[in-house]
PDB file as gemmi writes it, atoms N, CA and C in Angstrom:
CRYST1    1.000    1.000    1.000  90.00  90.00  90.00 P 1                      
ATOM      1  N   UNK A   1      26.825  96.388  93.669  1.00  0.00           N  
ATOM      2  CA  UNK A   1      25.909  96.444  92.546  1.00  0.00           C  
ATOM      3  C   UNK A   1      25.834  97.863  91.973  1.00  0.00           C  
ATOM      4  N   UNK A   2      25.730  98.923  92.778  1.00  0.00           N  
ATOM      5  CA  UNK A   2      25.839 100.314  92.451  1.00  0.00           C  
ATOM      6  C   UNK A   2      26.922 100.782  91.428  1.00  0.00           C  
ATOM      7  N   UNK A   3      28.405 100.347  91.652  1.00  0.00           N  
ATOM      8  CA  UNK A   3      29.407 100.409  91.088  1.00  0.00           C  
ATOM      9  C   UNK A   3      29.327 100.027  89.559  1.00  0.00           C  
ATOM     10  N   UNK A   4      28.965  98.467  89.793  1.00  0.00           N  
ATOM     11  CA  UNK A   4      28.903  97.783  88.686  1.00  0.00           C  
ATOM     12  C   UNK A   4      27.711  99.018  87.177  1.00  0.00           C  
ATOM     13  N   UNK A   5      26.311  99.259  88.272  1.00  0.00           N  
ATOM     14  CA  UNK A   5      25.287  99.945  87.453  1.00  0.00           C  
ATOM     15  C   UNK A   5      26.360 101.530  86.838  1.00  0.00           C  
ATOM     16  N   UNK A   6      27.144 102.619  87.414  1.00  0.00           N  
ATOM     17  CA  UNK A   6      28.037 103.325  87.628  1.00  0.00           C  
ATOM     18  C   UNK A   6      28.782 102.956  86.413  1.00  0.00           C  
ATOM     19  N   UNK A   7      29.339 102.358  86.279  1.00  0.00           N  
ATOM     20  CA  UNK A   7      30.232 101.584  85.066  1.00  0.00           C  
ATOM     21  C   UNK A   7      29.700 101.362  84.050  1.00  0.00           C  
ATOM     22  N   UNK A   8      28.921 100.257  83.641  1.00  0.00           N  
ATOM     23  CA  UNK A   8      28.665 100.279  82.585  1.00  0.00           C  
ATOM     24  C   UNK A   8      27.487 101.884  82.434  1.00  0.00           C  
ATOM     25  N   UNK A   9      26.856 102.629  82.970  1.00  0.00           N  
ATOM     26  CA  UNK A   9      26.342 103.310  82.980  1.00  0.00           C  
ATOM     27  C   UNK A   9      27.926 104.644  82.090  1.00  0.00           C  
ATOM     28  N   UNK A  10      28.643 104.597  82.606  1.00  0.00           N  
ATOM     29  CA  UNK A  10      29.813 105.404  82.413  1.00  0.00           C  
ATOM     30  C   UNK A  10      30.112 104.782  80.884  1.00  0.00           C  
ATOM     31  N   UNK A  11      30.477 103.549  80.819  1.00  0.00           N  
ATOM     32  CA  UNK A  11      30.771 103.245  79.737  1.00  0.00           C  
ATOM     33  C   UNK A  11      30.161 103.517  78.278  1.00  0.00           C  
ATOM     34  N   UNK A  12      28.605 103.998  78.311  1.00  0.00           N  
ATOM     35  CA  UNK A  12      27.854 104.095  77.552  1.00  0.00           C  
ATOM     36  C   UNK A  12      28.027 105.558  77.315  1.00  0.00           C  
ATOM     37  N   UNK A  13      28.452 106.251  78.445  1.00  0.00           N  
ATOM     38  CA  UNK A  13      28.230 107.502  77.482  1.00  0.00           C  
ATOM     39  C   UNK A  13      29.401 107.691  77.186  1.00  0.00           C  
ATOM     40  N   UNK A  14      30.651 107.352  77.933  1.00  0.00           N  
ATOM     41  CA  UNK A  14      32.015 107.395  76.962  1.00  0.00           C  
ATOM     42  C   UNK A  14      31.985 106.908  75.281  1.00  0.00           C  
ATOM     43  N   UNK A  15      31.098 105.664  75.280  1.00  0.00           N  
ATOM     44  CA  UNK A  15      30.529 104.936  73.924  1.00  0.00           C  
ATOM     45  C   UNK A  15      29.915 106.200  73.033  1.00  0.00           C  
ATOM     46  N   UNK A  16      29.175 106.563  73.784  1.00  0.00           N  
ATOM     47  CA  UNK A  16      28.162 107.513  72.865  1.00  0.00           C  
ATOM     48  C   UNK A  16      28.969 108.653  72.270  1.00  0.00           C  
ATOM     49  N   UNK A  17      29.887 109.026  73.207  1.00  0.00           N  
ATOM     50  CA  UNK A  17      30.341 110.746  72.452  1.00  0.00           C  
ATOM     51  C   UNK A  17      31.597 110.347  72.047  1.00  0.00           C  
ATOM     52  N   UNK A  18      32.260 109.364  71.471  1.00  0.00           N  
ATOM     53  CA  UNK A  18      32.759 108.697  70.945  1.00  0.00           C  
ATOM     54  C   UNK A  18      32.506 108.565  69.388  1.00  0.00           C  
ATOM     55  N   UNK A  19      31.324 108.138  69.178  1.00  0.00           N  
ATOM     56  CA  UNK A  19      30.537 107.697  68.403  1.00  0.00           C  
ATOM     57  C   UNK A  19      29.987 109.334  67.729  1.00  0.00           C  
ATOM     58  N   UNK A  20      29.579 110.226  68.574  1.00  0.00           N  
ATOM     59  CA  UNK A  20      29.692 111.717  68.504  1.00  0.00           C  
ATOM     60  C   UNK A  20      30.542 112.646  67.720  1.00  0.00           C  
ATOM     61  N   UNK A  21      31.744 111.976  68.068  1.00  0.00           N  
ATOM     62  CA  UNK A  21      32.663 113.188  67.680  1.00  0.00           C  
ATOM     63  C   UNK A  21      33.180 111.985  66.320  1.00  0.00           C  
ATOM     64  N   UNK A  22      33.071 111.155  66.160  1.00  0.00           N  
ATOM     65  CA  UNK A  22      33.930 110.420  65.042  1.00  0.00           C  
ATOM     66  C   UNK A  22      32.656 110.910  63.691  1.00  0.00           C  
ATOM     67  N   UNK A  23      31.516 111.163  64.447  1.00  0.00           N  
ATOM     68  CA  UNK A  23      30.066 111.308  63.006  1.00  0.00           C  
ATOM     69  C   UNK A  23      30.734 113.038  62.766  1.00  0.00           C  
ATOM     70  N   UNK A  24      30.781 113.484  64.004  1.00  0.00           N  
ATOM     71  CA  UNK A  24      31.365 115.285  63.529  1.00  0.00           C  
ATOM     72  C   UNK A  24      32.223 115.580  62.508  1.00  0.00           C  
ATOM     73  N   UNK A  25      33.201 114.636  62.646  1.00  0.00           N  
ATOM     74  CA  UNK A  25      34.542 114.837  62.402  1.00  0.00           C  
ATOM     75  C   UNK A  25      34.182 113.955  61.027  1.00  0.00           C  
ATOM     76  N   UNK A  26      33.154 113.032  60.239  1.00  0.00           N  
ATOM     77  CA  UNK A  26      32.965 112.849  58.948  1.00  0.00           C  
ATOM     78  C   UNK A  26      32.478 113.889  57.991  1.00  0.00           C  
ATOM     79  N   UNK A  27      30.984 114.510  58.685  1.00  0.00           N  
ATOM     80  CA  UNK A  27      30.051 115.125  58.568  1.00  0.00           C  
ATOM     81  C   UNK A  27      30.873 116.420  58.010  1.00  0.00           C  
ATOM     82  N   UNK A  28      31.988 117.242  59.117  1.00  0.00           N  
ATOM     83  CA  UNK A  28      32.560 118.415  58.595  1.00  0.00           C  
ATOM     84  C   UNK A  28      33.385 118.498  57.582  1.00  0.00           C  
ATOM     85  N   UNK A  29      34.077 117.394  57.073  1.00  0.00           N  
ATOM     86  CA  UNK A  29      35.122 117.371  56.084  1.00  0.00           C  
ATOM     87  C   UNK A  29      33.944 116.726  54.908  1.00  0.00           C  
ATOM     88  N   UNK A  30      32.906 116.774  54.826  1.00  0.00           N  
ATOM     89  CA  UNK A  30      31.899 115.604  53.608  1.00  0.00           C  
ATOM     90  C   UNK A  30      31.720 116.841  52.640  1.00  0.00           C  
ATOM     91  N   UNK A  31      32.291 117.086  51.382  1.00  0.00           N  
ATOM     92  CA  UNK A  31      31.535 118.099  50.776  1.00  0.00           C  
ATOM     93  C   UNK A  31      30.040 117.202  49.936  1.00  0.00           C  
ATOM     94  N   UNK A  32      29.117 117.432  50.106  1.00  0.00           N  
ATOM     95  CA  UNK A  32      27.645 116.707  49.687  1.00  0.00           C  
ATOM     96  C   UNK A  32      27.577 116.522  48.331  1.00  0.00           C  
ATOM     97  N   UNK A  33      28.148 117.387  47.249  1.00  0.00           N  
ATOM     98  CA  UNK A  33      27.425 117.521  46.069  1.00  0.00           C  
ATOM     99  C   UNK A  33      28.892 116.197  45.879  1.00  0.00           C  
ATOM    100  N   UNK A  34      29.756 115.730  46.071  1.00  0.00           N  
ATOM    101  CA  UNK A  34      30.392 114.964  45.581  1.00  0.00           C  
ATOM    102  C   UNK A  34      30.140 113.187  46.449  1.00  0.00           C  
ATOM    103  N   UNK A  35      30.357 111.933  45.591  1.00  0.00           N  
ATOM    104  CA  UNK A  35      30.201 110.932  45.934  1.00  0.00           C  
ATOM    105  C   UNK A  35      31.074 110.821  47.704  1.00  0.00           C  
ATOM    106  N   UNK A  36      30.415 110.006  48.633  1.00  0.00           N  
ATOM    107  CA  UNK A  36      30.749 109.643  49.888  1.00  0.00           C  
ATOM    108  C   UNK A  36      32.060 109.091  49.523  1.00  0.00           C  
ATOM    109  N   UNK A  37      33.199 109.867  50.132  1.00  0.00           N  
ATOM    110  CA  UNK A  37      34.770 109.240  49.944  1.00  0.00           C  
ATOM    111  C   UNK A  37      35.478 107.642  50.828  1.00  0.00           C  
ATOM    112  N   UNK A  38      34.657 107.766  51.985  1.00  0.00           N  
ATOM    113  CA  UNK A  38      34.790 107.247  52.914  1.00  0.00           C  
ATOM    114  C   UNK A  38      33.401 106.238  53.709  1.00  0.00           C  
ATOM    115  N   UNK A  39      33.585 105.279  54.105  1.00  0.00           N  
ATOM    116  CA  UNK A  39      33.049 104.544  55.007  1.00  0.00           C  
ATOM    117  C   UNK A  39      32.315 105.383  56.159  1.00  0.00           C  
ATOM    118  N   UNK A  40      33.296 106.059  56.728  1.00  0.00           N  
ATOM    119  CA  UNK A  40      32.964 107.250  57.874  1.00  0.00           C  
ATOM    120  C   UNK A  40      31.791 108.418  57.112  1.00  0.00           C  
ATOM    121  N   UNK A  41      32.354 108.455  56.241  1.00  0.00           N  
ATOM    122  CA  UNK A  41      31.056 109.823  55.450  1.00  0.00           C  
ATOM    123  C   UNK A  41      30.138 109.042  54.808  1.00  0.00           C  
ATOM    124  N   UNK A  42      29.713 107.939  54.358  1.00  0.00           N  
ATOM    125  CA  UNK A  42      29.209 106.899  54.502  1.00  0.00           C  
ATOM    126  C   UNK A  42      28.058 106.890  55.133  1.00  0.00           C  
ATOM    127  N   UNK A  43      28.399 106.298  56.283  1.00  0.00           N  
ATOM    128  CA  UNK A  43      27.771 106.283  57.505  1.00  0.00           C  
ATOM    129  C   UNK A  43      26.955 107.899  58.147  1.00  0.00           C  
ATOM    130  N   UNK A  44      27.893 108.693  57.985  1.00  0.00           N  
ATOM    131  CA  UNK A  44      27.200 110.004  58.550  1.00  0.00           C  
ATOM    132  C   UNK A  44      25.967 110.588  57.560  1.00  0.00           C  
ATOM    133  N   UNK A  45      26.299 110.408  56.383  1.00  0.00           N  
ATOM    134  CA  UNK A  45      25.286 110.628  55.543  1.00  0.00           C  
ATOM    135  C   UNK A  45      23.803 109.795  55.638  1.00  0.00           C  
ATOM    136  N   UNK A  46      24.224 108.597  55.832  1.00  0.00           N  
ATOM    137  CA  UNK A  46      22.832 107.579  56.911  1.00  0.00           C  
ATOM    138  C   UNK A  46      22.335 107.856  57.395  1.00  0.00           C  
ATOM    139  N   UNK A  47      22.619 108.385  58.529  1.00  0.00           N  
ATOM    140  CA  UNK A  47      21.807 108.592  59.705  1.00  0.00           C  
ATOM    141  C   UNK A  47      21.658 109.917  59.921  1.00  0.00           C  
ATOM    142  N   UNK A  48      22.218 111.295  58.729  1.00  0.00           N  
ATOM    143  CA  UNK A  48      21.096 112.179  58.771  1.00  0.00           C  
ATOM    144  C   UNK A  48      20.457 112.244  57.816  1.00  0.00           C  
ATOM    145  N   UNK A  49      20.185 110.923  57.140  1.00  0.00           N  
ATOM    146  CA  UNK A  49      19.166 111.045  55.682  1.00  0.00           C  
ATOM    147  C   UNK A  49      19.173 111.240  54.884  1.00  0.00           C  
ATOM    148  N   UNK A  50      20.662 111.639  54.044  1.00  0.00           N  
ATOM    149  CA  UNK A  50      20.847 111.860  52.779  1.00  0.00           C  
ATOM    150  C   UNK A  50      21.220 110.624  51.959  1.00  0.00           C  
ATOM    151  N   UNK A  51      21.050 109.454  52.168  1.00  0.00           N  
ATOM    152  CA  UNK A  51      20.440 108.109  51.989  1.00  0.00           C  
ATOM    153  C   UNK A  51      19.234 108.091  51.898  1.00  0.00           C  
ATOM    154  N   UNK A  52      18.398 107.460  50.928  1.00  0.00           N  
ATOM    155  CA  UNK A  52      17.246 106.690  50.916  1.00  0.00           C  
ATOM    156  C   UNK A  52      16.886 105.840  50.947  1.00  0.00           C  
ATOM    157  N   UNK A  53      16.312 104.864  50.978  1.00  0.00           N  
ATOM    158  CA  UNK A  53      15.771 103.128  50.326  1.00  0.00           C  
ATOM    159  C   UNK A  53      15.623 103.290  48.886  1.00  0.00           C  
ATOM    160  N   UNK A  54      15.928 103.066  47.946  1.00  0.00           N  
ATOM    161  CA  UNK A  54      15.192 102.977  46.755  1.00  0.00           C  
ATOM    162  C   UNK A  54      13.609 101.787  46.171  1.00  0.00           C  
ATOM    163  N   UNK A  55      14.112 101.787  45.392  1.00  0.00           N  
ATOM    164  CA  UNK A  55      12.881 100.737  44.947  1.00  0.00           C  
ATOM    165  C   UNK A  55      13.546  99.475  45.107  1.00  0.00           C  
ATOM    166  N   UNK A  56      14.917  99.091  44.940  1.00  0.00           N  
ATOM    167  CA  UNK A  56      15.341  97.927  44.911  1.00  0.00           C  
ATOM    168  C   UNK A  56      15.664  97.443  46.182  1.00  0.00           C  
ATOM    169  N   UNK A  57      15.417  98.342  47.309  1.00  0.00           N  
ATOM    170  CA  UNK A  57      16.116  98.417  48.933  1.00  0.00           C  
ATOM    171  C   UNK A  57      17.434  98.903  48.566  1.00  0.00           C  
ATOM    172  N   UNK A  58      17.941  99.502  47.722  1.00  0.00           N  
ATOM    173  CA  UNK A  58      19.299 100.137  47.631  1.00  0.00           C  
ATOM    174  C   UNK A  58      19.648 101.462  47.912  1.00  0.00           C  
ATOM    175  N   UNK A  59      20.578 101.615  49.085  1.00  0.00           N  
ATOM    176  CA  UNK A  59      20.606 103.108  49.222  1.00  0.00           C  
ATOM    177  C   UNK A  59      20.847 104.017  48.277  1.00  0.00           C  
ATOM    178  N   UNK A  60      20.335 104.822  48.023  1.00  0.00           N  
ATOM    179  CA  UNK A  60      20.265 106.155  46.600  1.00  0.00           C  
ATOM    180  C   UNK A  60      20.777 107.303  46.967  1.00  0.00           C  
ATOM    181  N   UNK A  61      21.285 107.964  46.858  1.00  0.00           N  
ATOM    182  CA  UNK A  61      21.277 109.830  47.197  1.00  0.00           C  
ATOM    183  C   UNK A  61      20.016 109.934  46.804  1.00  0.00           C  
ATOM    184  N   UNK A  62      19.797 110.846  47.659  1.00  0.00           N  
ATOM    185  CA  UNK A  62      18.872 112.007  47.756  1.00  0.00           C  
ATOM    186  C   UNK A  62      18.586 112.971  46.649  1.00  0.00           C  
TER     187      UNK A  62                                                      
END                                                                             
């Protein structure tokens, strides 16, 4: 049972900095003042907030 907890325990943070370095690696190549090129810059722009909700629920720039 230890093993098993070990594993997926392992697996999650392999998951996580994964997930880490692919947001880095959008985030550093994103120049801001121009439209999101990519899916990946996309996404990185999400989740540090340069997305909003609008009035319609539509994401807006900032």
């Amino acid at each position: 049972m230890f093993i098993i907890m070990t594993a997926v325990a392992l697996i999650g943070l392999l998951a996580s900095l994964v997930y880490l370095v692919e947001f880095a690696r959008a985030s550093r190549g994103d120049a801001l003042f121009l439209p999101a090129s990519t899916g990946r810059a996309r996404r990185a722009r999400r989740i540090t907030g340069m997305y909003v909700r609008g009035n319609d629920d539509q994401l807006v720039g900032r």
